[in-house]
KOLMI-755254 format. One record per residue: residue number from 1; x, y, z of N, C-alpha, C in turn. Coordinates in steps of 0.001 Angstrom, whole numbers, plus 500000, padded with zeros to 6 digits. Example, Ala and Ser with C-alpha at 12.3 -4.5 7.8 and 13.67 -1.06 7.14 Angstrom:
{1,{513190,494310,507800},{512300,495500,507800},{513200,496700,507800}},
{2,{512850,497750,507080},{513670,498940,507140},{512900,500030,507870}},
// end
This chain:
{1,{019629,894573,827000},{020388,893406,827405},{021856,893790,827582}},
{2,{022466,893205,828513},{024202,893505,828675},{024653,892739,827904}},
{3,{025918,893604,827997},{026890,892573,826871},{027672,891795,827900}},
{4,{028134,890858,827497},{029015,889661,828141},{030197,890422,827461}},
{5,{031501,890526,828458},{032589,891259,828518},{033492,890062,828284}},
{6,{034157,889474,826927},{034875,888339,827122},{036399,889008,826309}},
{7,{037433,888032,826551},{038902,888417,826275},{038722,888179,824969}},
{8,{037880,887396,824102},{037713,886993,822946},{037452,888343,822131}},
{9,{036182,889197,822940},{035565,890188,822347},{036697,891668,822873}},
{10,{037468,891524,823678},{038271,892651,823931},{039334,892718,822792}},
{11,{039786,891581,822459},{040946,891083,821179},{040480,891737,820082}},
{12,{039295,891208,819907},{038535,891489,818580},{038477,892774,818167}},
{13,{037849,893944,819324},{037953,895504,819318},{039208,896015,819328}},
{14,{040017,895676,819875},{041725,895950,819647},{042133,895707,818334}},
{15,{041824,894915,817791},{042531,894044,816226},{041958,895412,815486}},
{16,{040775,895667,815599},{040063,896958,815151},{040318,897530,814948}},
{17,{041623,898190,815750},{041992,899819,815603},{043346,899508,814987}},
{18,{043939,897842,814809},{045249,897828,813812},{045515,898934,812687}},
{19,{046061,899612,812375},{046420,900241,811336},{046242,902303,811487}},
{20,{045251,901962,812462},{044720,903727,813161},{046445,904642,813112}},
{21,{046485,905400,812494},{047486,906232,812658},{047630,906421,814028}},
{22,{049126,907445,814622},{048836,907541,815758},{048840,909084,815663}},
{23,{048417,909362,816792},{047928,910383,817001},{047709,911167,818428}},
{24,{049053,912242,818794},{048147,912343,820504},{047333,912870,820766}},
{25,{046828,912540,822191},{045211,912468,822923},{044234,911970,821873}},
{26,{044185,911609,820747},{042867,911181,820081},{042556,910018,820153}},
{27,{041604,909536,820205},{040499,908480,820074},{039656,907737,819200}},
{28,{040353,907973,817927},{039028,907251,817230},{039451,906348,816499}},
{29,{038813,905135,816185},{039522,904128,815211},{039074,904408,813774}},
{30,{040600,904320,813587},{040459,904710,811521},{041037,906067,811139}},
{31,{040870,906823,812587},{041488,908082,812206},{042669,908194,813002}},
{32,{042960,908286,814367},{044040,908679,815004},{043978,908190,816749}},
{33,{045183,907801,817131},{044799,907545,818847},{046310,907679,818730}},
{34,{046731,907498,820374},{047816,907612,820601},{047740,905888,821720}},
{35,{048494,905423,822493},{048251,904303,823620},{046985,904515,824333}},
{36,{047238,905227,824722},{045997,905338,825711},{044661,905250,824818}},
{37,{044494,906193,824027},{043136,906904,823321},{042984,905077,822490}},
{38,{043579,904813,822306},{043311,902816,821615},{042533,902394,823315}},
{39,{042897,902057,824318},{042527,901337,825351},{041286,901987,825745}},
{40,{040951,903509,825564},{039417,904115,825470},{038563,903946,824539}},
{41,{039168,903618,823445},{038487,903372,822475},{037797,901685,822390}},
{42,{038544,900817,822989},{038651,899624,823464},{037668,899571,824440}},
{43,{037686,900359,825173},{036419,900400,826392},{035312,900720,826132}},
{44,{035133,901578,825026},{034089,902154,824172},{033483,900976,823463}},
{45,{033783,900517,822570},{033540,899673,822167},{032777,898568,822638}},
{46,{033627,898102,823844},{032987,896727,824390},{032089,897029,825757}},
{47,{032343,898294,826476},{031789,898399,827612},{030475,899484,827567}},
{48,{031035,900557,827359},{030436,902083,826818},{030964,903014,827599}},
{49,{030108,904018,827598},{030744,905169,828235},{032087,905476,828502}},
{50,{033128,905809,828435},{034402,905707,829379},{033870,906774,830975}},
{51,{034442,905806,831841},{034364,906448,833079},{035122,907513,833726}},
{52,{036079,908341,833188},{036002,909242,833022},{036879,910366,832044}},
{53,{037119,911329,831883},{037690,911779,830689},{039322,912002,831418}},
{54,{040057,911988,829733},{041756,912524,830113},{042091,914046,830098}},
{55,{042704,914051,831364},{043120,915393,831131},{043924,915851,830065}},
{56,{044241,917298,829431},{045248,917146,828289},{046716,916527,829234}},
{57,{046923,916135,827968},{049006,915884,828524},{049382,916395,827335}},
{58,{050552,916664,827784},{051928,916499,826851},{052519,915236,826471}},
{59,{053215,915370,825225},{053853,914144,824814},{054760,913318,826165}},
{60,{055830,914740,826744},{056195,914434,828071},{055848,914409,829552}},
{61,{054300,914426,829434},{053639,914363,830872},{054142,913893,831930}},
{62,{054972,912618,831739},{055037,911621,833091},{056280,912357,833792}},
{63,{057578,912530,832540},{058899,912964,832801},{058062,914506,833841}},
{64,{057783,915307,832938},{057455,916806,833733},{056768,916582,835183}},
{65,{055938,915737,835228},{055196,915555,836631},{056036,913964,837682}},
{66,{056339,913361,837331},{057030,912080,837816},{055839,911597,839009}},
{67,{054479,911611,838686},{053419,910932,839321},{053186,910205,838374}},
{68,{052692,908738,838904},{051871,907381,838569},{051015,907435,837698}},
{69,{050384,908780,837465},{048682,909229,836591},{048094,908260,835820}},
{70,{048902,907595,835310},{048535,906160,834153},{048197,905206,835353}},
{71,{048841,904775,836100},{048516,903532,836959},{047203,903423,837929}},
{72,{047666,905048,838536},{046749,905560,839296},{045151,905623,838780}},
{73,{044871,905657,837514},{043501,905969,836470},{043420,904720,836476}},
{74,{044238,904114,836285},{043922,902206,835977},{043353,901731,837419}},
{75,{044088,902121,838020},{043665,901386,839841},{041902,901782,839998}},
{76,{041599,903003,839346},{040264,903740,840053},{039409,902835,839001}},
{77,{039759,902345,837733},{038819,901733,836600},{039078,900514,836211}},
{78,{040180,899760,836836},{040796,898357,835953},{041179,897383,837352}},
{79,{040453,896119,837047},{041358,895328,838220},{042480,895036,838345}},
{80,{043550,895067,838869},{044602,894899,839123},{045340,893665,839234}},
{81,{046116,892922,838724},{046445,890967,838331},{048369,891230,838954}},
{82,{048377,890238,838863},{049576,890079,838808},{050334,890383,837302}},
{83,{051138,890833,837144},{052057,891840,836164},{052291,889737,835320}},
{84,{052675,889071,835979},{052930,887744,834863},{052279,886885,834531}},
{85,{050641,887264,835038},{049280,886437,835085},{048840,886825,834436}},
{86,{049090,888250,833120},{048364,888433,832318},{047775,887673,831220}},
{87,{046397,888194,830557},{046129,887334,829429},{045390,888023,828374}},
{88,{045064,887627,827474},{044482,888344,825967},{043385,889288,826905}},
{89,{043503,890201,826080},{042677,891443,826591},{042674,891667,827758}},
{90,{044058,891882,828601},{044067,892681,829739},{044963,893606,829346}},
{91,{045094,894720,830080},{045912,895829,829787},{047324,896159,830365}},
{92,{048269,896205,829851},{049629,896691,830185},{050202,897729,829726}},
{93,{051017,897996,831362},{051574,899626,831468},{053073,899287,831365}},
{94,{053646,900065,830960},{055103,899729,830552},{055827,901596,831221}},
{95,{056939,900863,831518},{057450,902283,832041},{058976,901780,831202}},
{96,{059615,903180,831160},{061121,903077,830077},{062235,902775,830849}},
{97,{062207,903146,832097},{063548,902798,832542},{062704,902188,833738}},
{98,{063557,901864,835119},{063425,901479,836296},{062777,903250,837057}},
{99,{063311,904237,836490},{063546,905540,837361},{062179,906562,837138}},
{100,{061914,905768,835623},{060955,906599,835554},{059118,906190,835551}},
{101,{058230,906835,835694},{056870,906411,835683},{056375,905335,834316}},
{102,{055458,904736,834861},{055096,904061,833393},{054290,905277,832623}},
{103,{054115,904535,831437},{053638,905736,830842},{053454,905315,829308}},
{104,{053148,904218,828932},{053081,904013,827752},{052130,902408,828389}},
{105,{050754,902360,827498},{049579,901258,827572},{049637,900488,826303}},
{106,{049536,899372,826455},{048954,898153,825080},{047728,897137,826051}},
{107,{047091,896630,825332},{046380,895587,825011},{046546,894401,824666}},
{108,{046979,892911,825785},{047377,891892,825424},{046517,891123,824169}},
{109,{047234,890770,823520},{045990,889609,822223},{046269,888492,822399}},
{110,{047923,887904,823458},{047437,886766,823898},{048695,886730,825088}},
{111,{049218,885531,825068},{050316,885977,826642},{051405,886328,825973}},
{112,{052277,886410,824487},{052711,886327,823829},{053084,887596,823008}},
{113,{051944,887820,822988},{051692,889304,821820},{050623,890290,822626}},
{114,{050683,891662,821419},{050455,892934,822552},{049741,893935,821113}},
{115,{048769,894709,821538},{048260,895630,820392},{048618,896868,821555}},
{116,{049325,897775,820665},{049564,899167,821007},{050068,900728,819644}},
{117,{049591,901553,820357},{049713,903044,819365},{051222,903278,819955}},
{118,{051951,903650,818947},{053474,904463,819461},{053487,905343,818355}},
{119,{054220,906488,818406},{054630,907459,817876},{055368,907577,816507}},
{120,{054778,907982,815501},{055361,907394,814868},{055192,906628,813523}},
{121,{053961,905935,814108},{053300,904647,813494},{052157,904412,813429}},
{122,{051693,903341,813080},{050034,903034,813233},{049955,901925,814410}},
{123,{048724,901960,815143},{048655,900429,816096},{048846,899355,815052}},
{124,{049443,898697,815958},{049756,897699,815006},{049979,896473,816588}},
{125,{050139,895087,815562},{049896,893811,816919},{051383,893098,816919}},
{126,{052322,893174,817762},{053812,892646,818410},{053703,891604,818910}},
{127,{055390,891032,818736},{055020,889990,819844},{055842,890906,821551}},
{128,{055597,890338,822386},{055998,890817,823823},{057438,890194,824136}},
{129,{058121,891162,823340},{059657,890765,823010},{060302,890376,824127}},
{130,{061333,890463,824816},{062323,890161,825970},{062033,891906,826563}},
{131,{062583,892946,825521},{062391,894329,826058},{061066,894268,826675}},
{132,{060069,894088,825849},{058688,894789,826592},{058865,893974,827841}},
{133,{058940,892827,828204},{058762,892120,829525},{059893,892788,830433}},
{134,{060745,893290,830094},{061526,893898,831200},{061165,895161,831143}},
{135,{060208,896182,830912},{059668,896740,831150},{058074,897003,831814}},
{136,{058013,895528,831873},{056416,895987,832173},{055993,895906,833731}},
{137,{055499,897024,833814},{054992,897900,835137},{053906,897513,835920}},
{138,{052757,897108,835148},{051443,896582,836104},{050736,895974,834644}},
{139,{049724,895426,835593},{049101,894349,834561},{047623,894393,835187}},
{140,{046511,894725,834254},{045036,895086,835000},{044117,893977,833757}},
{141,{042498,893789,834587},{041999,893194,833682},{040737,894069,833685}},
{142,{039785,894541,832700},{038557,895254,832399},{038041,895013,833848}},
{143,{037020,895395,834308},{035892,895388,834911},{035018,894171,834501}},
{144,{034551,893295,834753},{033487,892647,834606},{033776,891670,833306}},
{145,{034812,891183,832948},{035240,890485,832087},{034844,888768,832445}},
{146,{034560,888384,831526},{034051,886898,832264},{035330,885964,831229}},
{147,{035551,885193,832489},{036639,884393,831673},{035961,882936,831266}},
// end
């Protein structure tokens, strides 16, 4: 039987990995993820498989290469919304300045607040301060999510 893909149940798997150390390129909840490796793990969870694997990066991937690679992976696997139409359990890309690539992912938990891994720290759940909104880059929703 399929699973029904709801924002309820995307929240729920996100809340999950609250406290996961961070960790780069890893993936697992309880032990270590970094942004991204939370939103695979997130897909894991509720969808299966991830569709396809990350290449290694560096902490500074985006700066060294100044290609899209985050957005671009989202476009080939995530529907694409309007950046202020987001809602609980869709995904946002945040870039640091205007100049540079996005490059840092969270997980909305509602229009308000945001689950994400940073450096540093453990995932943990924010609210979507004034900063994050003037940073945020694109706004996608799962595949097959039923609202």
């Amino acid at each position: 039987m399929d699973r029904v893909l709801t924002r309820d149940a995307l929240v729920a798997e996100a809340r999950g990995w609250v406290g996961t150390r961070y960790r780069h390129q890893a993936s697992l909840k309880g032990v270590g993820c970094d942004c991204l490796g939370l939103v695979r793990g997130v897909w894991r969870g509720c969808i299966g498989d991830e569709p396809e694997a990350p290449p290694p990066y560096a902490p500074d991937w985006a700066e060294a290469r100044g290609e899209e690679a985050l957005a671009d992976a989202a476009l080939r696997h995530l529907r694409p919304i309007a950046r202020e139409a987001f809602g609980a359990g869709d995904v946002l890309l945040f870039r640091w300045t205007e100049s540079c690539v996005a490059k840092h992912v969270a997980i909305a938990s509602s229009a308000t607040t945001m689950i994400h891994a940073h450096d540093g720290a453990a995932v943990c759940e924010i609210a979507i301060a004034p900063w994050w909104r003037r940073r945020l880059a694109y706004a996608f929703s799962f595949p097959g999510m039923v609202e």
